[in-house]
N, C-alpha and C positions, 0 to 999 in steps of 0.2 A: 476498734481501730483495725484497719488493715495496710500491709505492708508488702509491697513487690522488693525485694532485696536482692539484688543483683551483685556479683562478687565479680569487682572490677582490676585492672591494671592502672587503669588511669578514668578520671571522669571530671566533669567541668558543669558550671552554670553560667550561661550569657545571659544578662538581660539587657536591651536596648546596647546590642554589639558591645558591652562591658562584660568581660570575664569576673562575675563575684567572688566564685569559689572554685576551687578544681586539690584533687587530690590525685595522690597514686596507689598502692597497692592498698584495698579495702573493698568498705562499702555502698555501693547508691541504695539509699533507703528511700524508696516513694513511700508516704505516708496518706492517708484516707481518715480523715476523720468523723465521727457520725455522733449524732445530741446527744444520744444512748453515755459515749466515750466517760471514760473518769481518771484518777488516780490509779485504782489498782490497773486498769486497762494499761497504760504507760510505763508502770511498774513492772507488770510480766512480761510487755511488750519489750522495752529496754533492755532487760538481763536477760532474754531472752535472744536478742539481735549481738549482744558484747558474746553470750557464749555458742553462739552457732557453729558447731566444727564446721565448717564446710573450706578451708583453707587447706592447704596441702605440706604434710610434712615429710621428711626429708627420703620416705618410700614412695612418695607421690600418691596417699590414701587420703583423703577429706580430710584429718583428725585435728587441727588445730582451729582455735578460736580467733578472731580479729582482735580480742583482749591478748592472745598467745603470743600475734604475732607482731602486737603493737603496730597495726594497722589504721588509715584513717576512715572517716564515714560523712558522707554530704547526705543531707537529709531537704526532701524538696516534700514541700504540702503537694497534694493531689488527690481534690475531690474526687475525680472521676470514677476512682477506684470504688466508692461506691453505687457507681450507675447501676441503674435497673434496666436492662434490657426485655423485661417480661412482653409489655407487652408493644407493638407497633415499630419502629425502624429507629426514632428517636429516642436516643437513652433519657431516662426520667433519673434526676439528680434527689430525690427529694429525702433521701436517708444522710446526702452530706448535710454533716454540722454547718447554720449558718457561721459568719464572720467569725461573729461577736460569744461564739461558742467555742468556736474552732480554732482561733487564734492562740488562747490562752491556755489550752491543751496542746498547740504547736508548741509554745514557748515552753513548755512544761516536760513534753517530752523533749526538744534537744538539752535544757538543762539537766535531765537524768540522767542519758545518755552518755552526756558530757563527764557523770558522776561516776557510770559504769564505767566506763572507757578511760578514765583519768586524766582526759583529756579535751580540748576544743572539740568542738564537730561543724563541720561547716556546713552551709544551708543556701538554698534557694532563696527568695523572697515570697514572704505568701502571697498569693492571689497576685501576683507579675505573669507577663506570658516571658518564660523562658524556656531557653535551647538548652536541652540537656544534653551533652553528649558522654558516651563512654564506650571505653572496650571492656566487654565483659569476660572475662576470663573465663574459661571453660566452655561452655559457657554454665555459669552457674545464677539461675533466677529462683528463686522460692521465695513463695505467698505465703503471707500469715497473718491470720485474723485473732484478733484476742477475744471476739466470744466464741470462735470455733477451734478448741486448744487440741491441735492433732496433731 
């Protein structure tokens, strides 16, 4: 699984000019998911996103967690995250988890999530063409893949 986590002010999902989800101070989780993906993947990936200090406490240093600060997190699927750009101008998708794979490790990770956090999480729709928008605070974005744990 991999993950673009951007540490927002505010952030929203349109699909078809319908606002679904939108939050304010937290997290936009883009998620990637690929056939390889499992349980444990989800599992270090989730506790992993609830405890990221990157939130700012009261000296203005990174130290607190979106668990810390009782923060929210919209979690949108997004294959593309695994494109392959190797070789020719056209990204090759072929390491995204189809649907019918992909879907129920969606589901799987915003329920865990949901467990860390103690809370809802709100989402995109899968495979909808939606408008994300957000203000990224700081701006703060870190990538994180759960077979490459660094």
């Amino acid at each position: 699984m991999r993950t673009v986590i951007q540490r927002v002010s505010k952030a929203s999902v349109t699909i078809n000019e319908i606002k679904v989800s939108e939050i304010n101070e937290g997290l936009l989780v883009l998620l990637g998911i690929e056939e390889a993906d499992d349980k444990t993947d989800i599992e270090w990936l989730t506790k992993k996103i609830a405890n990221l200090r990157i939130f700012n406490d009261k000296n203005g240093v990174m130290n607190k967690s979106l668990l810390e600060i009782n923060g929210d997190a919209i979690v949108v699927s997004q294959f593309t995250l695994h494109a392959s750009t190797k070789k020719g101008n056209r990204p090759s998708y072929i390491y995204a988890a189809k649907p019918e794979i992909a879907i129920p490790l969606y589901e799987q990770f915003i329920a865990e999530l949901e467990l860390q956090l103690h809370k809802k999480v709100r989402t995109g729709q899968f495979g909808a063409d939606m408008k994300v928008a957000l203000i990224n605070d700081g701006p703060v974005t870190i990538m994180i893949d759960s077979k490459v744990k660094e």
